[in-house]
Residue, then its C-alpha position, 0 to 999 in steps of 0.5 A: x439576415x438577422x435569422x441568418x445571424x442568429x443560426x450562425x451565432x450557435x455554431x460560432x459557439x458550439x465550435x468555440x466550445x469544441x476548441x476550448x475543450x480540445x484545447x483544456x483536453x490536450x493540456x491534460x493530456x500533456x500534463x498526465x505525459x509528464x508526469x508519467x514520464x518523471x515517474x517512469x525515468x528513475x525506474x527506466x534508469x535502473x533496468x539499463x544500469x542493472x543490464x550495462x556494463x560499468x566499464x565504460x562500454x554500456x554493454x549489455x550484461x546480466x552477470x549483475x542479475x545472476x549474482x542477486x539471484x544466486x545471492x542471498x536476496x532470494x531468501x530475503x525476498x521470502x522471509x519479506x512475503x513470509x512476514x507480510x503476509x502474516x502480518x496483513x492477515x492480523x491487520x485485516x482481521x482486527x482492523x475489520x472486526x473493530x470497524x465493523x463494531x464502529x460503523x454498526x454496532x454503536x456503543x457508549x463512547x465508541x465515537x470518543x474511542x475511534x476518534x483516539x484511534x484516528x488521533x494514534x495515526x499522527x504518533x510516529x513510530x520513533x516515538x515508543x519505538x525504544x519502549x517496544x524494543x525493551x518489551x520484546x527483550x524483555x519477553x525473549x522475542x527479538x528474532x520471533x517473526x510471529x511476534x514481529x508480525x503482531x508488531x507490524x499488523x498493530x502498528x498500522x491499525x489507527x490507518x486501517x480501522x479509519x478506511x474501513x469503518x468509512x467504507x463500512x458506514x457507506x452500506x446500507x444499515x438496512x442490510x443487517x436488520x435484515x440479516x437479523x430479522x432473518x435470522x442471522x447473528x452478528x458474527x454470520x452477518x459481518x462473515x456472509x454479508x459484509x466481509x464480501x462487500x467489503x473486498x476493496x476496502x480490505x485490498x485498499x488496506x492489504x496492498x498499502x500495507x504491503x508496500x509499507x511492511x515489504x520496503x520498512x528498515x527500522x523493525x526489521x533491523x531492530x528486531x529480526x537481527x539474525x542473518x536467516x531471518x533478515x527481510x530484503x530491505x534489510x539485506x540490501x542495505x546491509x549489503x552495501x560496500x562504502x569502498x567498493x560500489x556496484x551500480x548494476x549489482x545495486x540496480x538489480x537488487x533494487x528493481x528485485x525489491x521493486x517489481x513485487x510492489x508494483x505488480x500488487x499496486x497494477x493488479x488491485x488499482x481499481x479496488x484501492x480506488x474504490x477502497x479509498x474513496x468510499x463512504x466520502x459521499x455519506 
């Protein structure tokens, strides 16, 4: 009896163990639904409204489509690509230079300097915003876009140099010693060894930084002000009737505006988590 017991006993367990976990597993599950549906409603909202009559009908209808595509959003929509592929370019190579020289080529007050780097993250924009308008003026480049990219690439520096020297201490220093015991400069190193190995931390940094140069306002209205060079953001909000408001002609050109960040963010997921995530565990 007490043998059977004592069998017994370790399947009332394993089986308590089983619904507890089935029990926390669906909760999750639940949780992660709801979630996910809050975040897909608005976008949900958009793509019926952008499609539907406004006439009371809710009738199906793309005119609201064909008027943003033969508008002049499509133009917008590449001066925005042309503008943010540059100027990730000039993030991407300063912010990797200096994070490589940070992570492995230590210098005498390189500690105190990346932590004044870290500190200028919590600096808004706003705040020499004024500063740097004067100084472009100054100098005749409001309305440059090569100059408007340096603008944007430096800002987000401090952010940028901060994930990728994480992620540059995360590889082994083995590998430059013998890089450079084999023979290899530092300049060849950090081209063939570490740039490769440091592919997400450089998308986690290129995607986040396209999302936040694609859907900015305020420098691109302050300093690209002609009609031809104006960025979609721009376009859209300039766009705007206060007496006469368009819900679909609203919805298509946000979801325009939208869908080019969301594809990015779909495709390159697992590289910005493993960019993000690296060099937490050193």
């Amino acid at each position: 009896m007490t043998s059977d017991l004592a069998l017994a006993a370790p399947e009332r367990l394993t089986l308590w163990g089983r619904l507890r976990i089935l029990l926390s597993t669906g909760i999750a599950r639940i949780v992660l639904v709801g979630v996910a549906v809050v975040t897909c409603a608005p976008v949900i909202f958009m793509i019926v409204k952008s499609l539907t009559k406004q006439d009371g009908t809710n009738a199906l209808d793309f005119s609201a489509w064909q008027k943003v595509l033969q508008g002049d959003l499509p133009g917008a929509a590449l001066v925005s690509l042309t503008v943010c592929v540059l100027s990730i370019a000039i993030l991407l190579t300063f912010s990797s230079l200096a994070a490589f020289g940070f992570a492995k080529l230590p210098f005498k007050g390189s500690q105190g300097l990346l932590s004044l780097i870290i500190v200028m993250m919590l600096v808004p924009l706003q705040t020499y915003l004024i500063t740097l308008y004067f100084n472009y003026s100054n100098f005749d480049l409001i309305g440059n876009i090569p100059a408007v990219c340096l603008l944007y690439g430096t800002t987000q520096l401090p952010f940028s140099i901060f994930i990728m020297t994480n992620f540059f201490r995360a590889i082994p220093d083995e590998l430059l010693e013998a890089a450079v015991v084999d023979g290899a400069s530092y300049p060849r190193a950090f081209w063939n060894i570490f740039v490769p190995m440091a592919r997400p931390a450089m998308v986690t940094v290129g995607v986040l930084a396209f999302i936040g140069i694609w859907n900015d306002l305020l420098l691109a209205l302050l300093f690209l002000p002609t009609p031809g060079q104006r960025t979609l953001s721009v376009v859209m909000a300039s766009s705007q009737n206060a007496q006469v408001f368009d819900v679909s002609l609203v919805m298509a050109g946000s979801l325009m505006a939208a869908i080019p960040c969301i594809i990015i963010y779909i495709i390159f997921e697992r590289q910005i988590a493993q960019g993000l995530t690296a060099g937490t565990g050193k």
